[in-house]
C-alpha positions in Angstrom: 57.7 -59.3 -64.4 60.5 -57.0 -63.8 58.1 -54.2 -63.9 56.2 -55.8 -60.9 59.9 -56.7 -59.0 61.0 -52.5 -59.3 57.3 -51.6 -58.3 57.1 -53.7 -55.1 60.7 -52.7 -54.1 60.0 -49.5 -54.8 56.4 -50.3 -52.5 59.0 -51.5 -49.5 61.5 -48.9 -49.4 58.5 -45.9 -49.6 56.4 -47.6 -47.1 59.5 -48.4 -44.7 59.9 -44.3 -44.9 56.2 -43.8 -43.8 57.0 -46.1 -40.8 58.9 -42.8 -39.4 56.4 -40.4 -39.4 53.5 -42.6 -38.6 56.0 -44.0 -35.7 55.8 -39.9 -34.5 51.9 -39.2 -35.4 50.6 -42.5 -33.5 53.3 -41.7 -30.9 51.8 -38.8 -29.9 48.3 -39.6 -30.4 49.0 -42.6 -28.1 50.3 -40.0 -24.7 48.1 -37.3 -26.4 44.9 -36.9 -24.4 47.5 -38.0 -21.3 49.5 -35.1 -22.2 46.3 -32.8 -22.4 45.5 -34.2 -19.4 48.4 -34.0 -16.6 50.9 -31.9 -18.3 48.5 -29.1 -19.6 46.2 -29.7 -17.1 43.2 -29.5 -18.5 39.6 -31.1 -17.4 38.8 -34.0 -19.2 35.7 -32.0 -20.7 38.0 -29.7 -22.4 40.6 -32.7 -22.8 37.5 -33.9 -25.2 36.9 -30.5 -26.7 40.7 -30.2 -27.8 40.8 -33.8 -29.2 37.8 -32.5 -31.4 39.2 -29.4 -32.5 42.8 -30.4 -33.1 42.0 -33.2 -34.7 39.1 -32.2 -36.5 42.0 -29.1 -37.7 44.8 -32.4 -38.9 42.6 -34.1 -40.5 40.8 -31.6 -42.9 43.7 -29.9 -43.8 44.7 -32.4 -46.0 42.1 -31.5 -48.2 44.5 -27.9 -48.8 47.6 -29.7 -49.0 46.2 -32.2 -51.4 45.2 -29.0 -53.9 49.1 -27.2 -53.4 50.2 -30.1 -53.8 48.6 -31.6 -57.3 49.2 -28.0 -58.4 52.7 -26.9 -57.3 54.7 -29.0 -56.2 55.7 -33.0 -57.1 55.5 -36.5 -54.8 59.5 -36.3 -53.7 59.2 -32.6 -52.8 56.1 -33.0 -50.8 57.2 -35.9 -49.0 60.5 -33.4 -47.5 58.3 -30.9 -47.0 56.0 -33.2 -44.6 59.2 -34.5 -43.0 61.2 -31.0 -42.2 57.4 -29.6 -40.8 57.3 -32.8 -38.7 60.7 -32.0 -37.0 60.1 -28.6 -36.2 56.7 -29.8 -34.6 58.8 -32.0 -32.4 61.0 -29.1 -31.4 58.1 -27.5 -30.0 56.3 -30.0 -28.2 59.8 -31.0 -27.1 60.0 -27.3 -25.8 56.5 -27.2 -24.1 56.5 -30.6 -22.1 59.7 -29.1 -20.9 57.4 -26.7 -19.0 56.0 -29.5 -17.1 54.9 -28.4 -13.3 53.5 -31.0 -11.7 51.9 -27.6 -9.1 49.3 -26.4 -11.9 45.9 -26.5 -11.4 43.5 -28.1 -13.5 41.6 -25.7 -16.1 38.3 -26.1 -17.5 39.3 -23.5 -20.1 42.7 -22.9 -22.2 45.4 -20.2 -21.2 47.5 -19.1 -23.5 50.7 -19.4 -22.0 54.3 -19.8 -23.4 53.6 -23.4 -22.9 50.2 -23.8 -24.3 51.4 -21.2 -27.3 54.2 -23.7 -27.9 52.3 -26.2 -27.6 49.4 -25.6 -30.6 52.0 -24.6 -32.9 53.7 -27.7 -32.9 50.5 -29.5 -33.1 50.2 -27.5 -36.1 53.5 -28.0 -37.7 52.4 -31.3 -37.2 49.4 -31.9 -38.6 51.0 -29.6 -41.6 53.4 -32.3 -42.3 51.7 -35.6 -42.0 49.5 -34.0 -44.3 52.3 -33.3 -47.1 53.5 -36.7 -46.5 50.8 -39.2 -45.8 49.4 -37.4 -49.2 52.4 -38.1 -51.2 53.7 -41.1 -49.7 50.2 -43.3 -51.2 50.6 -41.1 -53.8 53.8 -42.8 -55.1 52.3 -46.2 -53.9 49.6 -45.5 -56.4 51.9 -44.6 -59.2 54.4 -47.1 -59.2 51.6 -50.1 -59.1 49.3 -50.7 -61.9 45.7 -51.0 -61.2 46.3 -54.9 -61.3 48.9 -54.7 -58.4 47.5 -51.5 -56.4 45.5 -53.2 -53.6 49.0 -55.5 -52.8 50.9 -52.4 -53.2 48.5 -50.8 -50.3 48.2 -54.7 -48.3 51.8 -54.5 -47.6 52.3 -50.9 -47.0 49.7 -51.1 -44.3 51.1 -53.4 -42.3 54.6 -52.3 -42.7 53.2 -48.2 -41.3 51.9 -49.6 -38.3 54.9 -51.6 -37.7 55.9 -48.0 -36.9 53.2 -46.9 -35.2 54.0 -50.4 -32.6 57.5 -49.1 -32.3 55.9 -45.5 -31.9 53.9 -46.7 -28.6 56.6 -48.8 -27.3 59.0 -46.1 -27.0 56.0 -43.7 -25.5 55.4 -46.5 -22.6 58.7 -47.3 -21.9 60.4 -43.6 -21.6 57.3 -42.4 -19.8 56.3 -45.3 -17.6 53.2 -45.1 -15.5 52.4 -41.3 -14.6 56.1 -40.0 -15.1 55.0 -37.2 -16.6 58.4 -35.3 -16.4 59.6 -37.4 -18.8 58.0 -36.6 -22.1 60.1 -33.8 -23.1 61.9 -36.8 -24.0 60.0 -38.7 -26.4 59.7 -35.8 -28.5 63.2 -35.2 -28.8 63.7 -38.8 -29.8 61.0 -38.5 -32.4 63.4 -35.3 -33.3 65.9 -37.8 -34.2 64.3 -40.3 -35.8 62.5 -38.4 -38.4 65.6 -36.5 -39.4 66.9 -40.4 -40.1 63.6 -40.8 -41.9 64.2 -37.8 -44.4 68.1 -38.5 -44.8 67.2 -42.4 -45.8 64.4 -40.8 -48.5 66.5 -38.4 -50.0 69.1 -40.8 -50.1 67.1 -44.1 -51.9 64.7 -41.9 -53.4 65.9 -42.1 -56.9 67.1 -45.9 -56.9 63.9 -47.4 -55.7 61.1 -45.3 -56.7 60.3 -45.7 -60.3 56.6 -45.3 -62.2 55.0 -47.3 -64.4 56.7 -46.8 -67.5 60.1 -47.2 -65.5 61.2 -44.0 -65.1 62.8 -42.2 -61.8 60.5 -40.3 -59.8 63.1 -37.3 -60.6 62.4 -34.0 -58.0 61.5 -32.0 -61.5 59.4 -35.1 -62.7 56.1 -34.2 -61.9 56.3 -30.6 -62.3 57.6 -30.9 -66.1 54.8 -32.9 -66.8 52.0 -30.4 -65.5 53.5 -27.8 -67.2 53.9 -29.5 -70.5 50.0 -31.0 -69.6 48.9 -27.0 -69.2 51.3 -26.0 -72.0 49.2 -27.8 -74.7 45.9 -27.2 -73.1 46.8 -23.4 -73.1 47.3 -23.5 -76.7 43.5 -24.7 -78.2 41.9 -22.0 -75.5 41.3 -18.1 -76.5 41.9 -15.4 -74.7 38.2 -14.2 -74.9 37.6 -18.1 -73.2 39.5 -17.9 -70.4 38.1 -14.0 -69.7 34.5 -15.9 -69.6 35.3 -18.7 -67.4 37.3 -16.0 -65.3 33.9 -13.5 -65.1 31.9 -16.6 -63.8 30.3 -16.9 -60.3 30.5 -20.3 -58.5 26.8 -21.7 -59.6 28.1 -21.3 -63.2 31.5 -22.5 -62.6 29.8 -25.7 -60.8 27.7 -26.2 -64.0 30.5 -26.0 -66.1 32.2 -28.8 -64.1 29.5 -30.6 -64.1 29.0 -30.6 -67.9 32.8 -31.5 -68.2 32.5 -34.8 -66.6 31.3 -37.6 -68.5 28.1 -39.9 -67.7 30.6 -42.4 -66.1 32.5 -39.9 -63.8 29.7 -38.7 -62.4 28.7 -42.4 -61.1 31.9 -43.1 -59.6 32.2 -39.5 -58.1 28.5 -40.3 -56.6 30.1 -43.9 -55.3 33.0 -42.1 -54.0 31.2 -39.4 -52.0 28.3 -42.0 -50.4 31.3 -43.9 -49.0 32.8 -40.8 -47.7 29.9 -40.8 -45.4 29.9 -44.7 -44.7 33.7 -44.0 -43.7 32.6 -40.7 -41.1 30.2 -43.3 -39.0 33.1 -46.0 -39.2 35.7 -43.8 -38.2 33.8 -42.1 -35.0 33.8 -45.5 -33.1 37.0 -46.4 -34.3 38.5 -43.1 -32.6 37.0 -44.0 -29.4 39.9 -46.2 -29.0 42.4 -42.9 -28.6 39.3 -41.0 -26.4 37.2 -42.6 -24.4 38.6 -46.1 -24.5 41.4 -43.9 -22.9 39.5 -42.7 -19.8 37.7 -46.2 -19.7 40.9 -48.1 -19.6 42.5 -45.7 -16.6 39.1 -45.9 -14.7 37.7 -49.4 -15.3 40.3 -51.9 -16.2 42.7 -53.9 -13.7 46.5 -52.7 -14.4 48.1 -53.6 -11.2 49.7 -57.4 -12.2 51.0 -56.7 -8.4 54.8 -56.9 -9.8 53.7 -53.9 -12.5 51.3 -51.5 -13.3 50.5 -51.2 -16.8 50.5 -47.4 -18.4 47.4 -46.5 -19.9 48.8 -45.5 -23.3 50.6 -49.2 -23.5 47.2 -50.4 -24.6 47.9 -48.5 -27.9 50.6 -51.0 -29.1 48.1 -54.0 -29.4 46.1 -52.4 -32.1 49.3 -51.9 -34.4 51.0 -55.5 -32.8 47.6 -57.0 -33.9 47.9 -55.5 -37.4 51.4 -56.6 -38.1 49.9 -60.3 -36.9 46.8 -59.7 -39.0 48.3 -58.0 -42.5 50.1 -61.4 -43.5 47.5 -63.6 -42.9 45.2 -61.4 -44.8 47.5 -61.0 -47.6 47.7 -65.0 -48.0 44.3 -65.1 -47.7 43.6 -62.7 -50.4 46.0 -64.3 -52.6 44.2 -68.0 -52.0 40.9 -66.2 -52.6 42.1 -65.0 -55.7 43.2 -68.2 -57.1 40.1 -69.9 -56.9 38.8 -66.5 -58.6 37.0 -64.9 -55.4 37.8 -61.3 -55.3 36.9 -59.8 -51.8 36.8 -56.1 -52.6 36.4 -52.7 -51.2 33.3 -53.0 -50.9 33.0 -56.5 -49.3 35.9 -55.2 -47.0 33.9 -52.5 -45.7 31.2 -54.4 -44.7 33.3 -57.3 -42.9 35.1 -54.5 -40.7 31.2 -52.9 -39.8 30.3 -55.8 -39.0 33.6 -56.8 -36.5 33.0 -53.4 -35.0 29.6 -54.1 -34.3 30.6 -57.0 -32.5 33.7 -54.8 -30.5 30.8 -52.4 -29.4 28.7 -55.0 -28.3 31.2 -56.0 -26.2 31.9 -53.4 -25.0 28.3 -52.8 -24.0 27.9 -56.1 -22.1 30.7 -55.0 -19.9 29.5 -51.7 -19.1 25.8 -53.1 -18.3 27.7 -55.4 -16.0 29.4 -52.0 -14.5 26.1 -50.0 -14.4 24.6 -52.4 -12.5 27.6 -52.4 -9.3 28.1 -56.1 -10.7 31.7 -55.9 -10.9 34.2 -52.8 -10.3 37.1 -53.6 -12.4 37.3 -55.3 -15.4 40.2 -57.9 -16.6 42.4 -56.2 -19.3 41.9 -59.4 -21.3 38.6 -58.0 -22.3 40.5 -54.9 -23.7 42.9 -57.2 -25.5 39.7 -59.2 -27.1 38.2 -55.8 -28.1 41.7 -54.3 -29.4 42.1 -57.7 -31.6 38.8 -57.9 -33.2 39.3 -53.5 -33.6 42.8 -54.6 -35.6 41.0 -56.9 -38.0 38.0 -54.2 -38.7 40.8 -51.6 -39.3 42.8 -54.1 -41.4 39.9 -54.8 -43.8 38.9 -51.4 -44.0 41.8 -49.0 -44.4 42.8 -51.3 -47.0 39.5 -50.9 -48.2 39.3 -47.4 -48.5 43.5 -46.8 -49.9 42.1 -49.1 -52.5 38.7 -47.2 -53.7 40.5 -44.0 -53.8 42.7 -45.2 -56.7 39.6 -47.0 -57.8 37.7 -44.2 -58.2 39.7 -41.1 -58.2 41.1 -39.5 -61.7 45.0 -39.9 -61.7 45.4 -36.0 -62.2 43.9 -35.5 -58.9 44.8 -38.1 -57.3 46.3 -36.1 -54.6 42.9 -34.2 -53.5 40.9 -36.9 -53.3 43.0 -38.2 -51.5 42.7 -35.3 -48.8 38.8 -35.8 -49.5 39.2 -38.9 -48.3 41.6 -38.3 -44.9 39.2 -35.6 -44.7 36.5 -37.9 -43.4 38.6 -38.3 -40.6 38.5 -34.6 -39.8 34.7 -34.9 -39.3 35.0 -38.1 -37.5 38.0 -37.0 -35.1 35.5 -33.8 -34.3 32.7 -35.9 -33.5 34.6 -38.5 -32.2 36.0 -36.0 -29.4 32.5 -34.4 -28.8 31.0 -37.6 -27.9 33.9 -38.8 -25.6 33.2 -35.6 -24.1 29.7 -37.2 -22.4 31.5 -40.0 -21.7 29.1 -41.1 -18.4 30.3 -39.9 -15.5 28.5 -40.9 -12.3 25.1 -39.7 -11.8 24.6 -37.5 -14.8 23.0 -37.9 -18.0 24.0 -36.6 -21.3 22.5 -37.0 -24.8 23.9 -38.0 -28.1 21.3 -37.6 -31.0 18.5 -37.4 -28.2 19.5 -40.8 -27.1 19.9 -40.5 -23.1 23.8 -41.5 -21.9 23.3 -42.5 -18.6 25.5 -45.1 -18.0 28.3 -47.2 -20.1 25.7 -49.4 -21.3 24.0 -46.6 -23.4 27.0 -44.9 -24.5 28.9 -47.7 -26.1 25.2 -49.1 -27.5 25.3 -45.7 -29.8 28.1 -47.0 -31.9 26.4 -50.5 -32.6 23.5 -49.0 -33.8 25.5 -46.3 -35.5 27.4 -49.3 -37.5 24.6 -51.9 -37.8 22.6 -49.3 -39.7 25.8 -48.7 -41.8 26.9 -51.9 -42.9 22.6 -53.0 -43.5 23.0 -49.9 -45.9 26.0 -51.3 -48.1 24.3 -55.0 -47.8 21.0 -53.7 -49.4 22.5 -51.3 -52.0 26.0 -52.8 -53.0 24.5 -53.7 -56.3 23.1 -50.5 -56.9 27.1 -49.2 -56.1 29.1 -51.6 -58.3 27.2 -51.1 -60.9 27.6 -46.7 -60.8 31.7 -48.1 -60.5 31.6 -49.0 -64.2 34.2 -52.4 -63.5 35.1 -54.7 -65.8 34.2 -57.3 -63.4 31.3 -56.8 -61.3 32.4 -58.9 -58.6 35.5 -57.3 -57.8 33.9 -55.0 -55.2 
């Protein structure tokens, strides 16, 4: 019992940490394609193209970060490292939107100038440290909760990091307003300060709150001790003339010889882990179209003049993460009744709830832009973006949950941290897509294709991501069986 008391204080204080940085990332993801937009002046194709390529770049770095990070460094290390890149990102930005001249003309093609340059670096720095501490941070959630506690451990961090993110948005809308553009220099240097508060607070509680399993400080030398007492003792039963062979062989061999290594079990759950990889790439390219295309539809479509105040595009943001923090304690009480009367609702039943809610968000969504193909109506109420952003919260809720959860589930402890990147990977491909398809978003009188479908109109565009998801979740209903059983779980009806 006291075990479970230090591991869920130890879940609070880590996850009230992440609330800084994903307070910065969602910050600037909210004014991001704004920022592309009127203070780099770019065309809202290449405002699509850059949204694909940066964060195509952010989110398949983790994949790197997650290998340097099982191999060199430790959770506590990692998690500074993340914070000190995340600073000097905001520096940079804070430098560029500095540059601000309201005079440029719009480009249909990057210039690197000293304000672009700056620009693209701090994106990088950026990306560089949400990767070292997103990685580590569920990382430590993961070690400090046993399997039994692990999917509480991740129910309450979730809603606690997008507490952040609210706080994130609200500071975006109320420093830049509607259209004051001049003004962001300034929400990067407040993100400046906050996250050096966010790293003095870890460095600080680190070692009273964050204990493992066995009740032990997460110590900064911790982790590396044990991998190189782990490789000390493996070094010792392998021969020189060994390590000479697995050293002189190409990658077809080297792939067999992994291959062999993994028992008839591991094999299953690594075939589990990589079909929902996919499942979670057509998920997350109509979730993304809430920081794309929902963007352009929002300033072009929707009614934001309440005639006393104009509501800033990037204020829409805040209701996904408001709804969330609504949303994450009901679900948790909810989960905890279901598991009472012996119901387990698990990753797998998560998943295909949240298709199935954004099946119905898109089909929304596709009603209302028949109704504006067709010259019925010019603007839209922003309740109907309210409706859409509450039933997007509840899909989200249910399936980032979801997917924290089958990562410990079916990733090996050792490397825990690159599967981990495997899995924010997904989101790499999906961003990429994600931004090339809000790049035909319909403008008037032209048609574009996605997958040889015509997008001629609002109607067809937001109809590819029903289908898209129907397909999905039809998949998991059909072969969920077939799934649970490659897990290998005690309990078959826990996913």
């Amino acid at each position: 019992m006291s075990k479970d008391r230090e591991s869920m204080k130890g879940t609070y204080f880590i996850s009230s940490i992440s609330t800084t940085t994903y307070l910065v990332e969602y910050g600037v993801l909210s004014i991001f394609t704004l920022f592309l937009l009127y203070v780099l002046d770019f065309s809202i194709p290449l405002t699509s193209r850059v949204y694909a390529y940066y964060y195509g770049f952010a989110y398949l770095i983790p994949v790197l970060i997650g290998y340097i990070s099982d191999k060199y460094l430790n959770k506590t290390s990692s998690v500074t490292i993340g914070f000190v890149s995340m600073i000097i990102s905001q520096m940079l930005l804070w430098f560029s939107a500095s540059l601000y001249d309201p005079n440029n003309p719009v480009r249909d093609t990057i210039v690197f100038n000293l304000q672009n340059i700056t620009c693209f670096i701090g994106l990088l720095f950026l990306a560089l440290g949400m990767s070292f501490a997103s990685l580590s941070i569920t990382h430590i959630i993961n070690s400090i909760n046993n399997k039994s506690s692990r999917l509480k451990g991740f129910s309450i961090y979730y809603p606690i990091l997008n507490f952040g993110i609210l706080i994130g948005v609200i500071i975006t809308s109320v420093v830049v307003g509607n259209e004051n553009y001049e003004l962001y220099e300034w929400i990067f240097f407040i993100f400046t300060i906050i996250l050096t508060i966010g790293l003095i607070s870890f460095r600080l509680g680190k070692d009273k709150y964050l204990v493992d399993n066995e009740g032990n400080p997460m110590k900064d030398d911790y982790s590396k001790d044990s991998i190189i007492e782990e490789s000390n003792k493996l070094l010792r039963n392998i021969s020189h003339e060994s390590i000479s062979q697995i050293k002189n062989l190409n990658f077809r061999q080297r792939r067999k010889l992994f291959r062999d290594s993994l028992t008839p079990n591991d094999k299953d759950k690594l075939t589990v882990f990589f079909i929902f990889l996919m499942i979670i790439i057509f998920y997350r390219i109509a979730f993304s179209q809430s920081s794309i295309s929902l963007v352009f539809f929002i300033n072009t479509y929707v009614q934001r003049d309440l005639s006393f105040f104009t509501i800033p595009v990037q204020m829409f943001s805040m209701l996904n993460p408001l709804f969330i923090l609504i949303l994450g304690p009901i679900l948790i009480k909810i989960g905890d009744k279901l598991e009472k009367k012996k119901i387990k609702l698990g990753f797998i039943k998560r998943t295909i709830l949240a298709l199935l809610i954004m099946v119905l968000c898109f089909t929304l969504l596709t009603v209302i832009g028949y109704y504006i193909d067709i010259d019925s109506v010019d603007k839209i109420s922003l309740i109907w973006i309210v409706v859409f952003e509450f039933f997007i919260a509840a899909s989200e809720l249910l399936f980032s949950i979801a997917g924290y959860a089958m990562v410990g589930d079916l990733a090996p402890e050792k490397y825990y941290s690159l599967f981990f990147g495997f899995f924010l990977a997904t989101k790499s491909v999906a961003m990429f897509l994600s931004g090339f398809i809000s790049s035909l978003f319909p403008p008037e009188g032209c048609v574009s294709f996605i997958f040889n479908i015509p997008i001629n109109g609002l109607m067809t565009f937001f109809i590819t991501f029903v289908i898209m998801n129907l397909f999905t979740a039809l998949f998991l209903i059909i072969y969920r069986k077939k799934l649970v059983e490659k897990m290998h779980l005690e309990d078959l009806n826990s996913a």
